[in-house]
C-alpha positions as CSV (number, residue, x, y, z in Angstrom):
1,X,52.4,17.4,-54.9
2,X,54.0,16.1,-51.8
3,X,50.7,14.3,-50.4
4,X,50.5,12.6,-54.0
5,X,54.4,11.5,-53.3
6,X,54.1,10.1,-50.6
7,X,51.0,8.0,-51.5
8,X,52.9,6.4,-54.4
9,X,55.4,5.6,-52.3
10,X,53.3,4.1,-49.9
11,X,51.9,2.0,-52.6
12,X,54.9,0.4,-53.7
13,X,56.4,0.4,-50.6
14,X,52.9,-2.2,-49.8
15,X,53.6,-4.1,-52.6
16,X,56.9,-5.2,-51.7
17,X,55.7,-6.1,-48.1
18,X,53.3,-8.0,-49.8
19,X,55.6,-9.9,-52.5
20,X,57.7,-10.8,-49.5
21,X,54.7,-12.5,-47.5
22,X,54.5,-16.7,-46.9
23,X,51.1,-18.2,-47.7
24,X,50.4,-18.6,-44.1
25,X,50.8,-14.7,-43.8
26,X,49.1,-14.1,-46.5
27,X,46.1,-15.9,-44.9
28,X,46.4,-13.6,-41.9
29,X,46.2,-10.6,-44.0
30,X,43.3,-12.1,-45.5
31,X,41.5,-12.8,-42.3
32,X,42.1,-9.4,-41.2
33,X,41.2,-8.1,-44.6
34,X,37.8,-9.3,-44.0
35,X,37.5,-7.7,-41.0
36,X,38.5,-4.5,-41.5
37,X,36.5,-4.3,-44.8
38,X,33.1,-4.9,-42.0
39,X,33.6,-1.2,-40.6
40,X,33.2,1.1,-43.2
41,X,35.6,3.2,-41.4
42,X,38.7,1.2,-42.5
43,X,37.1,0.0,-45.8
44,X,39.8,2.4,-47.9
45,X,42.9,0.8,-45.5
46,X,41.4,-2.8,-46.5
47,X,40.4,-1.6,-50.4
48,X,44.0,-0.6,-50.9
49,X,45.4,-3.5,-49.2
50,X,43.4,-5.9,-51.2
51,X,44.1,-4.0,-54.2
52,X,47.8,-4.5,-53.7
53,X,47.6,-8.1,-53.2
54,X,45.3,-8.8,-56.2
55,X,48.4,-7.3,-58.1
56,X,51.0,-9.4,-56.4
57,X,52.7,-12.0,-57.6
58,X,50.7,-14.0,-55.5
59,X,47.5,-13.6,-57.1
60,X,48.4,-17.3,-59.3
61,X,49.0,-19.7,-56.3
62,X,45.8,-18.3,-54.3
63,X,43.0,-20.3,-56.5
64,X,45.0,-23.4,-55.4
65,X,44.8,-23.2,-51.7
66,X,41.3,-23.9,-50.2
67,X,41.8,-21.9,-46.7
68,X,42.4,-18.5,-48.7
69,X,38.5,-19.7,-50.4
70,X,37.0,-19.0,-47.0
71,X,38.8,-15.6,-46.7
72,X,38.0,-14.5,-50.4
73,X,34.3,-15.3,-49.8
74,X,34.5,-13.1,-46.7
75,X,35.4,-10.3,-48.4
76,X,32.9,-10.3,-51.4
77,X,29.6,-9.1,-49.4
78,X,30.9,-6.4,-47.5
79,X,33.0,-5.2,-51.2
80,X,29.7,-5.1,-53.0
81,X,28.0,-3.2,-50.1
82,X,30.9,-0.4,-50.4
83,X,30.8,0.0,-54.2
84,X,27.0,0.2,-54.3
85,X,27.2,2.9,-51.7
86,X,30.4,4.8,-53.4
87,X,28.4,3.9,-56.3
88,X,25.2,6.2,-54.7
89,X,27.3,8.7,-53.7
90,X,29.2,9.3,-56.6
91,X,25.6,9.6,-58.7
92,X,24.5,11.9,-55.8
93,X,27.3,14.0,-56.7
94,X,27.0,14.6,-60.2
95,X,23.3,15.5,-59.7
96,X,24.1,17.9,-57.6
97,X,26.6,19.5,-59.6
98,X,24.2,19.5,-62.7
99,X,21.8,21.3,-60.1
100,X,24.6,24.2,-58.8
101,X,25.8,24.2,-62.8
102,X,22.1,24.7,-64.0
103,X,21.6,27.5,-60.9
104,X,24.4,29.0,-61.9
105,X,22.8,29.7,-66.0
106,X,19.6,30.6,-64.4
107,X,21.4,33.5,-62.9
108,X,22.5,34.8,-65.7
């Protein structure tokens, strides 16, 4: 209960940052964004990140600057990759969990 807490905390505590950011910060985060989301190591960080600032108040006044364009089509390759392999492992898990529940009948 704690761990779940703190996480919605963190959330909203990343939403105000990002309500409070400038455009031109906002393009930093964005560059770094798309950097981060290349290592699938920091994928979640940048996932949640990006996440947050789709849902800012922000999200209206980005179609109207061309620099955040570049920065948006950085991000869209290495997204896709990630969900189709979250994708793959999610379907790898259900299968095996039909397997271990259908084990688990033949037992019986």
């Amino acid at each position: 209960k704690q761990w779940y807490q703190r996480r919605v905390r963190g959330k909203s505590q990343l939403r105000c940052l990002i309500d409070s950011l400038q455009m031109d910060q906002i393009e930093s985060l964005l560059e770094y964004l798309a950097t981060w989301n290349t290592n699938s190591k920091h994928t979640i960080v940048a996932q949640n990140v990006l996440f947050a600032l789709l849902s800012s108040g922000h999200n209206s006044s980005f179609a109207e600057n061309p620099k955040l364009r570049v920065h948006w089509e950085a991000l869209i390759p290495y997204t896709e990759r990630h969900f189709e392999r979250l994708s793959k492992l999610q379907q790898q898990a259900t299968f095996l969990q039909y397997t271990w529940d259908r084990m688990k009948l033949s037992e019986l």
